[in-house]
C-alpha positions as CSV (number, residue, x, y, z in Angstrom):
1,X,106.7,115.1,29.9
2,X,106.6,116.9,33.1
3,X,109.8,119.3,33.5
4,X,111.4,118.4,36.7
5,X,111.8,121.7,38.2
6,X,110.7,122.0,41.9
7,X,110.9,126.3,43.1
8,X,110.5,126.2,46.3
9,X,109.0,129.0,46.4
10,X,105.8,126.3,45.9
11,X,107.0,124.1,48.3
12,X,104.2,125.2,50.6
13,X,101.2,125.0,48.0
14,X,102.3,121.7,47.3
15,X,102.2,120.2,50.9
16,X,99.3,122.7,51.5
17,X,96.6,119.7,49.0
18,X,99.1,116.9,50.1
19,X,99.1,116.0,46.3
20,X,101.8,113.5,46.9
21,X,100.8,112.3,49.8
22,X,97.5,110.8,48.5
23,X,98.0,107.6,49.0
24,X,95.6,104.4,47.1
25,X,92.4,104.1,48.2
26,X,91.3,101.1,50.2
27,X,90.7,97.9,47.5
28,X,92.5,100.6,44.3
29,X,95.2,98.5,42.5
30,X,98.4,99.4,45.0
31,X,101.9,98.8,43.8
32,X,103.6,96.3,45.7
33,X,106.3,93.7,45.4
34,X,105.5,90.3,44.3
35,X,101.6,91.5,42.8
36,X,100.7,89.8,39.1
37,X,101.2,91.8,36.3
38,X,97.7,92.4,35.2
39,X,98.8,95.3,32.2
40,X,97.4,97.9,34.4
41,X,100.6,100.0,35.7
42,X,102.2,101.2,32.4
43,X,105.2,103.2,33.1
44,X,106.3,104.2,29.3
45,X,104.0,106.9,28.6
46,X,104.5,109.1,25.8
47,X,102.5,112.1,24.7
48,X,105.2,114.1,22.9
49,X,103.8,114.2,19.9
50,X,100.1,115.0,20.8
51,X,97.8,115.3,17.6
52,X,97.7,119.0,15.8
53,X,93.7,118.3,14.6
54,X,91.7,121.4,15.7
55,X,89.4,119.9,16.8
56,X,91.2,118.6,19.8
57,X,93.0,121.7,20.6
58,X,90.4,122.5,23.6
59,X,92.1,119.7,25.8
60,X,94.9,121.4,27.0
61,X,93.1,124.2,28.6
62,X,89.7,122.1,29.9
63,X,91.0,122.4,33.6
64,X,88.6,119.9,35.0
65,X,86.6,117.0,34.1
66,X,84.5,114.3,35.9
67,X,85.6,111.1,35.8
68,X,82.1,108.7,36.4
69,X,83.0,105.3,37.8
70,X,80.2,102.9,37.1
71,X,79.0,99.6,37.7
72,X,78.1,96.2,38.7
73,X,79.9,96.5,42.1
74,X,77.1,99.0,43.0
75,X,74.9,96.6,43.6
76,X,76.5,95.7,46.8
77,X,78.0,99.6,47.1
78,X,81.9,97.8,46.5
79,X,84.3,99.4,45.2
80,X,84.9,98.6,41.7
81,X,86.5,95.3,40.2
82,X,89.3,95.5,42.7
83,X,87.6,93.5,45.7
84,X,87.5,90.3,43.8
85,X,90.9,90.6,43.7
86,X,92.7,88.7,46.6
87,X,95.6,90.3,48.5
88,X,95.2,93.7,47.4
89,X,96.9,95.9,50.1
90,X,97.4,92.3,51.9
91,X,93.6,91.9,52.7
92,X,91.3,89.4,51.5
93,X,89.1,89.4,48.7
94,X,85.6,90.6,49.7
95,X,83.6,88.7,47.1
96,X,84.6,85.7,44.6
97,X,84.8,86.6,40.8
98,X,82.0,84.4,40.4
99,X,80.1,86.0,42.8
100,X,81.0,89.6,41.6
101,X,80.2,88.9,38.1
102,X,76.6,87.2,39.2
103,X,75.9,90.8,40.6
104,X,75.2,92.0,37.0
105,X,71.7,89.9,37.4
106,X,70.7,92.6,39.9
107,X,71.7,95.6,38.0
108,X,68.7,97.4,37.2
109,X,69.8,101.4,37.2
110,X,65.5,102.6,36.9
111,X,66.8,106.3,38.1
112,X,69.5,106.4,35.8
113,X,68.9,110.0,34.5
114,X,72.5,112.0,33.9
115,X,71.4,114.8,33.1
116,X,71.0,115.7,36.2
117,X,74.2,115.2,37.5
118,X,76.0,116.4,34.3
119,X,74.0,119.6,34.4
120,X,75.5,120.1,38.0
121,X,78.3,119.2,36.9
122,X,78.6,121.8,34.2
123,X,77.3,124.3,36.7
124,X,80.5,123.5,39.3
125,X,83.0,124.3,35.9
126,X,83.7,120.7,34.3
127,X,84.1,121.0,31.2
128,X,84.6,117.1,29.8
129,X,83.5,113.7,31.5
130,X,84.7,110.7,30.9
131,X,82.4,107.2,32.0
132,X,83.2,104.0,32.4
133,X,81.8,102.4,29.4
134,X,83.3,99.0,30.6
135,X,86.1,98.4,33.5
136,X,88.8,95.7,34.2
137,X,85.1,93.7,35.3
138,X,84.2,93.2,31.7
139,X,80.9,94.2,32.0
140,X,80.5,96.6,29.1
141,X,77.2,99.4,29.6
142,X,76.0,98.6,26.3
143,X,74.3,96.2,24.1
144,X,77.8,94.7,22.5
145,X,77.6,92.6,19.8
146,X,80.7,91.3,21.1
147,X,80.6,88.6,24.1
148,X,77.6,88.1,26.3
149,X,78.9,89.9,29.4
150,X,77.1,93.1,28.4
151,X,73.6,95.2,29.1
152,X,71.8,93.0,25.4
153,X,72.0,89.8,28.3
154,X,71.2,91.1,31.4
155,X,69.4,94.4,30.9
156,X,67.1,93.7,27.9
157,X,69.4,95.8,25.7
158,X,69.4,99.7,27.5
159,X,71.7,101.5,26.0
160,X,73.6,103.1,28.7
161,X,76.8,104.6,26.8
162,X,74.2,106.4,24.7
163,X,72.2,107.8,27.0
164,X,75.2,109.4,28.9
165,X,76.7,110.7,25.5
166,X,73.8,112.6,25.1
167,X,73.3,113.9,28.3
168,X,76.3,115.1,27.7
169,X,75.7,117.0,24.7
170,X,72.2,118.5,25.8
171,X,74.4,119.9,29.0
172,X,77.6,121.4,26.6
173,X,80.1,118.9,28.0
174,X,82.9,117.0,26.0
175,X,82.2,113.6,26.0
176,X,84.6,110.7,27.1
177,X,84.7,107.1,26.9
178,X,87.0,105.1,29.3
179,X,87.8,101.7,28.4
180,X,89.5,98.7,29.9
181,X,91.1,96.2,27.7
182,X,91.9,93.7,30.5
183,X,88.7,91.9,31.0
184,X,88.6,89.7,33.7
185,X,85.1,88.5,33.0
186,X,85.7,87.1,29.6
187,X,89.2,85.4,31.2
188,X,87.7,84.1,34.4
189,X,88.7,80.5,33.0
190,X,92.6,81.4,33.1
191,X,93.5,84.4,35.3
192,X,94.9,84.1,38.5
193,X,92.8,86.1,40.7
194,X,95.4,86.0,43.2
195,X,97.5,89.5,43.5
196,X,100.7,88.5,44.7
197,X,102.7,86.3,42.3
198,X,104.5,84.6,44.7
199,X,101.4,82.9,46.1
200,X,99.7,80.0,44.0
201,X,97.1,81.0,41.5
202,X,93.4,81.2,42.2
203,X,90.2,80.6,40.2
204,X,87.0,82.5,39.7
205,X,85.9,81.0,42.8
206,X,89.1,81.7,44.8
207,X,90.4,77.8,45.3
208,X,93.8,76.9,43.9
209,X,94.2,76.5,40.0
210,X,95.1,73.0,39.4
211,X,96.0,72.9,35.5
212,X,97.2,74.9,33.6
213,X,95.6,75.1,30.0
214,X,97.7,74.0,26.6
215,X,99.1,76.2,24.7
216,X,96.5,75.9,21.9
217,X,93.7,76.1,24.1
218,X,95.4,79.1,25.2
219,X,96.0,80.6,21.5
220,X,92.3,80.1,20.8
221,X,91.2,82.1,23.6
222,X,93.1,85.0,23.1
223,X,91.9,85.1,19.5
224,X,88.4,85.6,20.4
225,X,89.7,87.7,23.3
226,X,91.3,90.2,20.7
227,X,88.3,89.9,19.0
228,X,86.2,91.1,21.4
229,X,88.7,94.5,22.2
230,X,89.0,95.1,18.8
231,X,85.2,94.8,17.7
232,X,84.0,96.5,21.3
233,X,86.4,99.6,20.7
234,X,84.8,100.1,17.0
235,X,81.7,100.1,18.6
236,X,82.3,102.6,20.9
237,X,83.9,104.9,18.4
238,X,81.5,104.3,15.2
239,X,77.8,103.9,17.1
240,X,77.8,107.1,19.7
241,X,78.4,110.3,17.1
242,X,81.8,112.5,18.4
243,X,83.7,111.3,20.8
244,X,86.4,113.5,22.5
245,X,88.2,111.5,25.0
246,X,88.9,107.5,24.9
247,X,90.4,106.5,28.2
248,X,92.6,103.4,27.8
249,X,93.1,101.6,31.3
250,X,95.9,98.4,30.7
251,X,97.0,96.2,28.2
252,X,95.3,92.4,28.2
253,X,97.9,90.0,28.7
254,X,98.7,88.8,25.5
255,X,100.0,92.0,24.6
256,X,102.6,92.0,27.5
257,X,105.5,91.7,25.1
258,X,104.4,93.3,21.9
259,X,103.7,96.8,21.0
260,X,100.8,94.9,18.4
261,X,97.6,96.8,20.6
262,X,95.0,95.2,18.2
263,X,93.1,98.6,17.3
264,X,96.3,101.0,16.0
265,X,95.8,104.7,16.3
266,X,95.8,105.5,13.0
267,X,92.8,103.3,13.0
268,X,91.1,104.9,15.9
269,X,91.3,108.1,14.5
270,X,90.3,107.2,11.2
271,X,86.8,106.6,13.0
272,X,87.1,109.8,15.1
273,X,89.9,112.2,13.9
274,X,89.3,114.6,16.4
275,X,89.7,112.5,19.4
276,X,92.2,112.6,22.3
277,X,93.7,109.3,23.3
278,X,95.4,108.5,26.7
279,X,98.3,106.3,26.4
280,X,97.8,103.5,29.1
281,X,96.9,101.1,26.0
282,X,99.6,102.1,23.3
283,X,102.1,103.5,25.6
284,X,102.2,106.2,23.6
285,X,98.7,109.2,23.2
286,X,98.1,112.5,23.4
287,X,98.2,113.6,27.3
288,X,100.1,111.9,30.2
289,X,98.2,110.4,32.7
290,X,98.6,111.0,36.5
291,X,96.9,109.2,38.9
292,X,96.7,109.5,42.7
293,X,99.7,111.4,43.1
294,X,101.2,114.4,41.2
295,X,104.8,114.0,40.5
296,X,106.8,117.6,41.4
297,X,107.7,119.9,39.1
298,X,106.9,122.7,37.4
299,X,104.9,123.3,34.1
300,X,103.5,120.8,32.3
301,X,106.0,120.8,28.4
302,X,103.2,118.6,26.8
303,X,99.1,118.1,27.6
304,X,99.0,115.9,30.7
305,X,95.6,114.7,33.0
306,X,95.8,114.6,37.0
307,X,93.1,112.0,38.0
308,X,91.9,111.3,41.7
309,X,89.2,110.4,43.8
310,X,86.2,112.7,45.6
311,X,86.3,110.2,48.1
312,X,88.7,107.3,49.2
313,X,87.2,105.0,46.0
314,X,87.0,106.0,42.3
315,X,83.1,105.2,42.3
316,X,80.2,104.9,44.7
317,X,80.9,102.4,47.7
318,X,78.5,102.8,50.5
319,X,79.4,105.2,53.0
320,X,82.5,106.5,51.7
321,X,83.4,110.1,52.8
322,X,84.3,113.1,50.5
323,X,87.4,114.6,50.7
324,X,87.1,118.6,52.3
325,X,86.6,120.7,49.1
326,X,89.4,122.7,50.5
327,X,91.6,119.6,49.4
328,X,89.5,119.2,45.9
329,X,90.0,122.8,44.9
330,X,93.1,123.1,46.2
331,X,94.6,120.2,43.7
332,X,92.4,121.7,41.4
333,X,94.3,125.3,41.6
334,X,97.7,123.3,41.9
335,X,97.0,121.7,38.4
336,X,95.9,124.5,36.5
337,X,99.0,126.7,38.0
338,X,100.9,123.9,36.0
339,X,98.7,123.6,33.0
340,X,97.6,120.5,34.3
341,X,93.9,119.0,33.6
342,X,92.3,118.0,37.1
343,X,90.2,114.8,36.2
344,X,88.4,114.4,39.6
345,X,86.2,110.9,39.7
346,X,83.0,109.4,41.6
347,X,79.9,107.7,40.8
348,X,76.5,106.5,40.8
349,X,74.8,104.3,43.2
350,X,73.0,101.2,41.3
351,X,69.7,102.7,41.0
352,X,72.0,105.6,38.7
353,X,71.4,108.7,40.5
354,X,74.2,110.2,42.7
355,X,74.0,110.1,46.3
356,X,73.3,113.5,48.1
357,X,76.6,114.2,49.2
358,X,78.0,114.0,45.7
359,X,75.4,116.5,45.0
360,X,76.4,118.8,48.0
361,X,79.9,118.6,46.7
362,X,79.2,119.7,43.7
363,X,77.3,122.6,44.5
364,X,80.0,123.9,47.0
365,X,82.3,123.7,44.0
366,X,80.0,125.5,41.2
367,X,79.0,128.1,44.4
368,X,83.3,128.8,44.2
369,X,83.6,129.0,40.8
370,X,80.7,131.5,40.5
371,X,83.1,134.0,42.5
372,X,86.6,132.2,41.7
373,X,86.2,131.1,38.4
374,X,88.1,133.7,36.3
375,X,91.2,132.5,38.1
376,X,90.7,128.8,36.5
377,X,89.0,129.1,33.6
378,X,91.2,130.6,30.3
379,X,94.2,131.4,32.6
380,X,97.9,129.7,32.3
381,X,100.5,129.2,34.3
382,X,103.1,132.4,35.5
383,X,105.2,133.1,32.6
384,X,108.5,132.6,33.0
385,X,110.6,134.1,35.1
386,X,107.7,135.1,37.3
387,X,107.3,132.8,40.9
388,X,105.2,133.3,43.9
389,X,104.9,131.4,47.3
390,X,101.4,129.6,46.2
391,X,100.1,128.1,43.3
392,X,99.0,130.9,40.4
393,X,97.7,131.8,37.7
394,X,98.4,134.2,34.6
395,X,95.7,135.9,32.2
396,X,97.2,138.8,30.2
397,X,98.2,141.4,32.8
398,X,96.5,140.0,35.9
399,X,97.4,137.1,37.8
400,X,95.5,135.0,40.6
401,X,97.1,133.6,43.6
402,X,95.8,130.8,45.7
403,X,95.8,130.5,49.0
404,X,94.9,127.0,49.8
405,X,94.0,125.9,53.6
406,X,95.5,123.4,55.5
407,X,95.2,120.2,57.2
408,X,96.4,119.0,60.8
409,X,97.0,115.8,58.5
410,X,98.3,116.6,55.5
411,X,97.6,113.1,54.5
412,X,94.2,112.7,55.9
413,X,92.6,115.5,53.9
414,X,88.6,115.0,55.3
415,X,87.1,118.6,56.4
416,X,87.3,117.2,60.5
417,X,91.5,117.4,60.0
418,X,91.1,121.0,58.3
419,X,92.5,123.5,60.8
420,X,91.2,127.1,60.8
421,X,92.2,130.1,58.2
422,X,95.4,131.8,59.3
423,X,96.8,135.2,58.4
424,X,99.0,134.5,55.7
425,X,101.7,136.4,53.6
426,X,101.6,135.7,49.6
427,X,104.5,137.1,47.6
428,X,104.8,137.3,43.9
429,X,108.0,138.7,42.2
430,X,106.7,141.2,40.0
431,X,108.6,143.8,37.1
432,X,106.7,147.4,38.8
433,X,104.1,147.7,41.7
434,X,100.7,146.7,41.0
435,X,98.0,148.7,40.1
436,X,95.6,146.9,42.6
437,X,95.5,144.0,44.8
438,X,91.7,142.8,45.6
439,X,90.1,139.0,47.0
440,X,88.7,137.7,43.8
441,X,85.5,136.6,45.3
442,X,84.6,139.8,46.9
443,X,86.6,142.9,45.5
444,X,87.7,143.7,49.2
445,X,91.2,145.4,48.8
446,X,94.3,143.8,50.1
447,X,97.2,145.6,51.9
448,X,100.1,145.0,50.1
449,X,104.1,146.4,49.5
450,X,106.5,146.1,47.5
451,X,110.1,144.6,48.8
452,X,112.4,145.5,45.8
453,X,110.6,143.4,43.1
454,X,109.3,141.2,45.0
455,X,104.9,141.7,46.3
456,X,104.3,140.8,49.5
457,X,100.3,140.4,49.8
458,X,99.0,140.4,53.5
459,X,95.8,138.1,53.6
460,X,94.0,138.0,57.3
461,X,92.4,135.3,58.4
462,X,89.1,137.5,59.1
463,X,88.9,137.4,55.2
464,X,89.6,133.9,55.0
465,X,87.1,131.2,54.1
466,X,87.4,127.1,54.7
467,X,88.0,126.9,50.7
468,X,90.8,128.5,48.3
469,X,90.7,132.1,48.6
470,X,92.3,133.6,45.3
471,X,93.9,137.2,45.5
472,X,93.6,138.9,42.3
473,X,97.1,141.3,41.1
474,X,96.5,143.5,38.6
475,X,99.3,144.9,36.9
């Protein structure tokens, strides 16, 4: 887990990316008091015992991956499976079940090419991506031979899972599969689509539930419904070749009060032994997940995974904004400082190709990294004993301090609330003087001195840029 050590000597860098002040997105799955229990907010997580094949040793030092949010919801540019949810962050549903599950009809995804967008994305520095193979929607992006909510009904059989797999071997990225085991297609006939508990029930179309169904109707269906899990996971892991990452997202509900998952590990990595699992299925994997907010601390004591949005939604939704890539990087910088992957998430429209903006985003990133990218890429975190006053880096006897821009709202972190580059003091407690101080993007030297063993790293704002600047110490 994540040691709870908070120096406040990173106080500043923290608040700097507003990692904990990230709040859900509009329509994400919020906690609240009184919401149903739909499996999806595990708080036992265990990765203490990550696996030791070496094949999966890479994980820890990836850094970043893109998480790629995908689906129905498109079709109308929603965010995904949460709107036909009612109540979620005390707002209506926007669309019935019934009504978001007909959308699949329309999904037709003609410019669905990724290697386009993974190839950027390798160019910006991702080094793994993870899609959404199937959500908490049910609709699964591949011809299943397991229930009919799935591309063999409604898109003549495309294979969309395989296509990205190999889009993302042609462009040298990891490949991940995200799964949901909550399926709220294949339940429509017996979840409450209402969020808070305390409120009655609702159907697929949003209208009171009036029975409830007897028990052995009940057992029946989650037979076939463990069915389907079980048979759509082996799928995924025995059809597609090497997989790297499966992403678990919940527990369906008739695992609420057993540890019994259906699909062990042992038996998932009997079909892929080199595969790192997430433990929001299990309870227990091989990384800790994150999401939305970063808990304080220090360095990570096992493999854990920060995920967040590029905009206020994990996938596409029409007309969402992007978050200043001042904020992106700067969460980015935070979680490798603390050995932390950043998995950073957004998504294609329906037709399958990625809006401009994401595009734009993606070069301002790989445009960074050209110049930046030694201070992310094979570095770890300060070894101890060693602090500074921002988030850094280590790599043998150099290390990398980031100076991250700020925002007038710390909570609000779009480019219109980012306030203009300051002159700015960095410190770093080091053993002897350094044998140079430069700005990694541009070798300009740095004025610097040394306050017993303590650097003190003067960085003007007429150096500054609108993204991380990282000051290079070489020792």
């Amino acid at each position: 887990m994540i040691r709870e050590l908070t120096p406040a000597s990173w106080r500043r860098g923290l608040s700097a990316v507003a990692l904990a002040a990230a709040a859900l997105a509009p329509g994400a799955a919020a906690s609240a008091a009184g919401r149903v229990d739909d499996g999806l907010n595990l708080t036992r997580q265990d990765a203490a015992a990550h696996t030791t094949r070496p094949g999966a040793q890479w994980y820890p030092e990836a850094g970043l991956g893109l998480f790629v949010h995908w689906g129905i919801a498109t079709v109308e540019g929603l965010n995904i499976s949460w709107p036909m949810i009612d109540g979620v962050d005390g707002r209506p549903a926007q669309i019935t079940p019934n009504e978001y599950f007909a959308l699949a009809r329309s999904f037709n995804p003609q410019n669905f090419h990724p290697d386009r967008w993974l190839k950027a994305a390798k160019d910006a520095g991702f080094v793994y991506a993870v899609l959404t193979t199937r959500h908490h929607e049910g609709f699964a992006l591949w011809p299943s031979a397991y229930g009919d909510f799935d591309t063999k009904k409604f898109m003549g059989g495309r294979d969309l899972v395989r296509e990205f797999v190999e889009a993302c071997r042609r462009n040298g990225l990891k490949v991940g599969l995200y799964y949901s085991p909550p399926d709220w297609e294949f339940e429509r006939a017996y979840k409450n689509f209402e969020f808070d508990r305390n409120k009655p029930p609702l159907d697929a179309d949003l209208h009171p539930r009036r029975t409830r169904p007897a028990p052995e109707e009940l057992a029946r269906h989650y037979a076939a419904y463990s069915r389907l899990i079980r048979g759509q996971i082996e799928e995924l892991l025995t059809h597609y070749g090497k997989i790297d990452v499966l992403w678990f997202d919940g527990r369906p509900p008739m695992l609420r009060k057993t540890d019994d998952a259906l699909v062990s590990l042992e038996q998932i990595r009997a079909w892929q032994p080199d595969v790192v699992i997430n433990p929001r299925f299990h309870g227990r994997g091989d990384f800790v997940t994150y999401e939305r907010t970063l808990p304080p601390g220090g360095v990570a004591t096992t493999w854990a995974e920060y995920c967040n949005t590029w905009t206020d939604y994990w996938g596409y939704v029409a007309g969402a904004r992007y978050r200043a890539p001042a904020f992106v990087l700067g969460q980015y910088a935070v979680c490798r400082s603390r050995r932390i992957n950043y998995l950073l998430s957004l998504g294609p429209r329906a037709d399958g190709e990625l809006e401009p903006a994401a595009y734009a985003n993606l070069a301002i990133l790989a445009s960074w990294m050209a110049k930046n990218g030694a201070s992310v890429r094979g570095t770890m975190p300060l070894p101890p004993g060693e602090t500074a006053s921002v988030p850094a880096t280590a790599a043998g006897r150099v290390r990398f301090l980031f100076a991250i821009p700020r925002f007038r709202d710390a909570g609000n972190p779009y480019p219109e609330n980012q306030i203009a580059s300051v002159d700015e003091i960095l410190t770093l407690s080091v053993a002897a003087p350094p044998r140079s101080v430069t700005l990694l993007a541009t070798g300009a030297r740095l004025e610097y001195r040394m306050e017993g063993n303590i650097l003190k790293v003067s960085l003007p704002a007429s150096v500054r840029t609108r993204l991380v600047d990282v000051v290079r110490v070489g020792l």
